[in-house]
C-alpha positions as CSV (number, residue, x, y, z in Angstrom):
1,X,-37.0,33.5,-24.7
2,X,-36.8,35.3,-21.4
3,X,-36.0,38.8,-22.1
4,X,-34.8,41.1,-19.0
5,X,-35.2,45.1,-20.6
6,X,-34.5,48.4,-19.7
7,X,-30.5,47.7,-20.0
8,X,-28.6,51.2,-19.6
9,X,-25.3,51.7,-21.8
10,X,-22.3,50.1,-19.6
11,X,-24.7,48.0,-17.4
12,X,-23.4,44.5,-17.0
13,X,-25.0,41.9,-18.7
14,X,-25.2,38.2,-18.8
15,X,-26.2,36.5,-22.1
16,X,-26.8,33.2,-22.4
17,X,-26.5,31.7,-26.4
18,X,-28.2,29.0,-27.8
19,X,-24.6,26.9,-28.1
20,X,-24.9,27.0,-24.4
21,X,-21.8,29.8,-24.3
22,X,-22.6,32.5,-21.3
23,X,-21.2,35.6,-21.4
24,X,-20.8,39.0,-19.8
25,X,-20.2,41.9,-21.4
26,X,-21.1,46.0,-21.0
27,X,-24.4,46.8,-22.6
28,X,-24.1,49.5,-25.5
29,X,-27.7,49.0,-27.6
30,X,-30.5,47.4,-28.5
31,X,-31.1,47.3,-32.3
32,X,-34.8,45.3,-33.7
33,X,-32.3,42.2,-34.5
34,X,-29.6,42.4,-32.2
35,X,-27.8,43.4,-29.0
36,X,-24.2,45.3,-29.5
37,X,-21.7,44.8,-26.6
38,X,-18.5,46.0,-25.0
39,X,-15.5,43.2,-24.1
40,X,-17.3,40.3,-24.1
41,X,-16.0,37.4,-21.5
42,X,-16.9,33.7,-20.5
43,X,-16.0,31.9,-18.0
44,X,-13.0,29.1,-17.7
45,X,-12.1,26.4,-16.2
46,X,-8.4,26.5,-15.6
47,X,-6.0,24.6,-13.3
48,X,-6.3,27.5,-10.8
49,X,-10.0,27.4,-11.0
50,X,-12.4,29.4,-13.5
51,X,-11.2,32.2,-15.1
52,X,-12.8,35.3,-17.1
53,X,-11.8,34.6,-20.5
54,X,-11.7,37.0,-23.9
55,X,-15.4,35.3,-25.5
56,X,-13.1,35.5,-29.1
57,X,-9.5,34.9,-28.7
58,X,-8.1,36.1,-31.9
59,X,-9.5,39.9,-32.2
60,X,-8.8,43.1,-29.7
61,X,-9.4,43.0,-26.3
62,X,-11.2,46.2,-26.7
63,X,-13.9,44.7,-29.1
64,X,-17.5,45.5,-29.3
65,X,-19.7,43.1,-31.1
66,X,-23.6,42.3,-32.2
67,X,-25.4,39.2,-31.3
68,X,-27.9,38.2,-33.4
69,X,-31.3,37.6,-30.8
70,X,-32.0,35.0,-32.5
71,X,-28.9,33.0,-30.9
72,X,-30.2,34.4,-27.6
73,X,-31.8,31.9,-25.0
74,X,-31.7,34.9,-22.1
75,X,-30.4,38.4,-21.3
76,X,-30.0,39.9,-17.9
77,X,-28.0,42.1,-15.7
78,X,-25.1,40.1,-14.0
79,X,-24.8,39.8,-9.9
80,X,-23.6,42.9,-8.9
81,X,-20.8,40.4,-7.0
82,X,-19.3,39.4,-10.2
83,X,-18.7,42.8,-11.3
84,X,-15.5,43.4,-9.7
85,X,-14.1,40.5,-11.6
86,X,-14.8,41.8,-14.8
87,X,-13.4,45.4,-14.1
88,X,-10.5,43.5,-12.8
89,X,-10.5,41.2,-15.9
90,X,-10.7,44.2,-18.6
91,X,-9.2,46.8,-17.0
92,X,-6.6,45.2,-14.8
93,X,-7.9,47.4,-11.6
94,X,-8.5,45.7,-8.3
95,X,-11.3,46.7,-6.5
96,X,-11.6,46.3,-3.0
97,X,-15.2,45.5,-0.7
98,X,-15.4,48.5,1.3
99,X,-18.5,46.7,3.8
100,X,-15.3,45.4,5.7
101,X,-13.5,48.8,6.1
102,X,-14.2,49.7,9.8
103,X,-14.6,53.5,9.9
């Protein structure tokens, strides 16, 4: 199992399951058996193209959850490139790329 540590609470994480779901979620803590996370998403294919999904549909938005490590193939920090995504996915904020803002 390929193990990426030294996660900070809120970092962005990828984690990829043993069912072959991937999801990114904010970091909270390590525990011996588990991970707990923040708003856990996964991606979508959709008619628009894919999409940043709720990981469970039918409970809160604002859901924190453990996964057992034992379901885990890989954890890592996400592309910093896919983060504005997610804020804009879980928090409905837009952020923009300020490298093309001439100043």
């Amino acid at each position: 199992m390929l193990i990426d540590v030294g996660f900070k609470e809120n970092d962005l994480v990828t984690i990829k399951l043993v069912t072959g779901d991937e999801i990114m979620a904010r970091f909270k803590e390590e525990k011996p058996n588990s991970y707990k996370i923040h708003r856990p998403l996964t991606l979508q294919a959709t008619q628009q193209g894919m999409a940043l999904v709720p990981y469970a549909m039918t409970v809160s938005d604002d859901i924190s959850l453990e996964i057992l490590k034992t379901s885990c193939i890989f954890i890592c920090k996400t592309r910093s490139e896919i983060e504005p995504g997610y804020i804009q996915a879980t928090t409905g904020i837009s952020t923009i790329n300020t490298s093309n803002i001439v100043r």
